[in-house]
Structures are given as structure tokens and as C-alpha cells.
C-alpha positions, 0 to 999 in steps of 0.5 A: 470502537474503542480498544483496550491499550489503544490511544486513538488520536484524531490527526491534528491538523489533517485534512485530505487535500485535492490533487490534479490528475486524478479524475477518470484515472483508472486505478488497479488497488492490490490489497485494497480491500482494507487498512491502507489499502482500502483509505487510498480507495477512498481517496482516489474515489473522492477524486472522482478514480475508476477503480479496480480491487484486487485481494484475495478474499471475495467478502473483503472485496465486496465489503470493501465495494459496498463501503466505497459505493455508499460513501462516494455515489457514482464511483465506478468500482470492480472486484476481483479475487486473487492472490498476488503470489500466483502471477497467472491471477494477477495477469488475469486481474489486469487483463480484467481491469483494461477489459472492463475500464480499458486501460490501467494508469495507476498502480496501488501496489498494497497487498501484503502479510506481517511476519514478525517471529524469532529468525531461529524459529521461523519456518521455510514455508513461513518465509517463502510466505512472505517473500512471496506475497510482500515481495514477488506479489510486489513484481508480478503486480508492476510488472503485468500493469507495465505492460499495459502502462508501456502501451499507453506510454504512461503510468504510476506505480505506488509500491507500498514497503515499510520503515522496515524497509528501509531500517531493520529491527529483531524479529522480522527478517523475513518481513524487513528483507521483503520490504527492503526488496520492495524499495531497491526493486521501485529503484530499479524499475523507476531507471527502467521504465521512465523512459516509457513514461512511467513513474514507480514509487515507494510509499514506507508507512510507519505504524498506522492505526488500521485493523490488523495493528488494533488486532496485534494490540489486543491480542498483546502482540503490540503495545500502542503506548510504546509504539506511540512513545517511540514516535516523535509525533506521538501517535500513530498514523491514520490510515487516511494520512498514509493514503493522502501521501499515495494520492500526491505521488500518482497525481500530477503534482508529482511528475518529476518523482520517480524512483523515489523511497517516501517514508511516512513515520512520524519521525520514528526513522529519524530518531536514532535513540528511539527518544 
């Protein structure tokens, strides 16, 4: 569909690669029901994954199954609706995932909420918001499927942060300090639990063409020409070329990453004068 103010642009050159390890692999995909989330579905169902999606809308998640199904004959898909804040669900979504597919090898840890609002105006309620679901949601996920990983002495986990994670900007303390939680935390646990053969990294997308942008875009709360300006690339990304970065680092082909903050953007954080 096209939008208003929005330049889609194919991805010049992309092409979804096949990365090894991936078959029969059993995948946990917390806010994978759409955007980011629900592309890194479909490539891990490409790669012939069983996966699980956990998010907290039921019609999401069976849409999200339905478009999996349809498009890739034979993947093995479940849902499972909760929120990532309440860290009982989320226990229970991974005692599901082990019960139905028994075992738990990679973590997509891609829920999440934007919060973009002048610091002086946001609300208490508001920040606990999105400390809760962007960065304790980030924890309570790696945390239950560590227990699972630590049984089986491997595993990845993919946590999804931002270039505000690892950058900062006006208007989105709560959203940057989260995400920035995000990527200490992967560091963190990264050192902790390699010893039990798990991998954890931070996967920090730029600005990605999913829904929720096109629906800042026309509701003028975003400005596609400027964001695509400020990108050296020019564009944003696609939603398909974030989740390719997501299935390298869950692959075999990247064993001897871990801890690791892999930004995705374009150029925009190495551009210190915004061009």
C-alpha cells in the first residue's frame, strides 16, 4: 500500500541468504506477531525453524500463524498470548514451548513499545510502561528460556534494542534508557552464561519500514523524507533485512559471537553531523 510522505524502496542488492543450523531448531519469538518480529518468522520458517509466538494479542498471533502457514507449507507454528511485563506468563509461554516442541534453542526477544514524549511531560505510569515491557519483558524472556538453555547446554539469544540504545536523542528518555538497558544487559549475561553454551546478543535495528513507522508516518508524528535523508543509505530499512541480521547471529555461522551490540542502521549512528 502506498502511504502518504513515505518512499518505499526496494532493498537494493538484498537477498535472504541460507545460514546453517537453522533446520528443526525450536524458536521462541517474543513480539513476533508483527514488524520485525514477525520477518525474522518467516525466516527462521524459510530455514525449515518450529516456531513459537508469543505476544499479547490473540488475533495478531493467529494472523501472524495464518500468514506463516500460508506462506511456508509445513512450518510447525503455536501461539501463545501474553504480556512480556507479567514474568508468571512468560514462564508459562516457555513451559508451553518446551512441553509442545520440548526444548527451547533460540530466543527472539522482539517485543516491545515506543515512547516518544518530552521528558517533562511523560507520566510515572507511562515510563514504568516502558521500562517494563522494553526492558524487564527483555529479562523475564531470557531469563525463563536460560533455564531451559542451561538444561540442554546450548542456545542463543537475540535481544532486539535500537540505535537509541546504544545513541540517545530529545524526547525519548524512557525508550533510549530501556533500550540501553537492553544492550548492558546482553553484555551481562553474554560473560554469565557462556560458560553453559549460550550465546546472547543485541540486535540494534535503525529505522525500519514496518507498520507501526508507516503509522507514525501518517498520523505526522514521523517524517519519512527526513529520516530517510538522515540515513547515509538513504532509506530505511526493511523489515526482511533486519530479521536476515537475526538469523546470522542464531546460526552456526556465528558461534564465536556473543555479547555482542550488532547495529543495523544504515550509517545513521556513524554519522555524527546527521549529513
Amino acid at each position: 500500500m502506498s502511504i502518504p510522505g513515505v518512499k518505499k524502496e526496494p532493498a537494493p542488492g538484498f537477498a535472504g541468504g541460507t545460514y546453517p543450523g537453522l533446520a528443526g531448531k525450536v524458536v521462541l519469538n517474543a513480539g513476533g506477531s508483527r514488524g520485525i518480529g514477525l520477518a525474522m518468522a518467516h525466516g527462521f520458517a524459510r530455514h525449515g525453524a518450529k516456531i513459537m509466538l508469543l505476544a499479547s494479542g490473540e488475533s495478531g498471533l493467529d494472523s501472524a500463524r495464518a500468514e506463516l502457514e500460508a506462506a511456508h507449507p509445513g512450518v510447525e507454528v503455536e501461539v501463545f498470548a501474553a504480556s512480556v511485563a507479567d514474568d508468571a506468563a512468560v514462564e508459562r509461554a516457555c513451559a508451553a514451548t518446551e512441553a509442545h516442541f520440548g526444548r527451547i534453542d533460540v530466543l527472539l526477544n522482539n517485543a516491545g513499545i515506543a515512547m516518544n514524549k518530552p521528558t517533562l511531560d511523560l507520566t510515572a505510569a507511562e515510563w514504568r510502561q516502558a521500562i517494563d515491557i522494553d526492558l524487564s519483558g527483555v529479562f523475564f524472556c531470557a531469563q525463563a528460556a536460560a533455564r531451559r538453555m542451561m538444561a540442554q547446554g546450548a542456545g542463543a539469544i537475540i535481544n532486539t534494542a535500537s540505535i537509541w540504545g546504544v545513541s540517545s536523542s530529545a524526547g525519548r528518555t524512557a525508550y533510549c534508557t530501556a533500550k540501553a538497558g537492553v544492550v548492558s544487559m546482553t553484555r551481562s549475561l553474554a560473560v554469565e552464561w557462556a560458560r553453559h553454551g549460550i550465546r546472547v546478543n543485541a540486535l540494534c535495528p535503525g529505522y525500519t519500514r514496518t507498520e507501526l513507522v508507516d503509522r507514525y508516518v501518517r498520523a505526522g508524528r514521523i517524517d519519512a523524507e527526513v529520516l530517510a535523508d538522515r540515513t547515509p543509505l538513504g532509506r530505511m530499512a526493511e523489515p526482511e533485512e533486519i530479521a536476515e541480521t537475526a538469523l546470522f547471529l542464531a546460526s552456526d555461522a556465528a558461534t564465536f559471537i556473543t555479547g555482542h551490540a550488532f547495529v543495523a542502521d544504515g550509517g545513521w549512528t556513524a554519522d555524527g553531523f546527521g549529513r
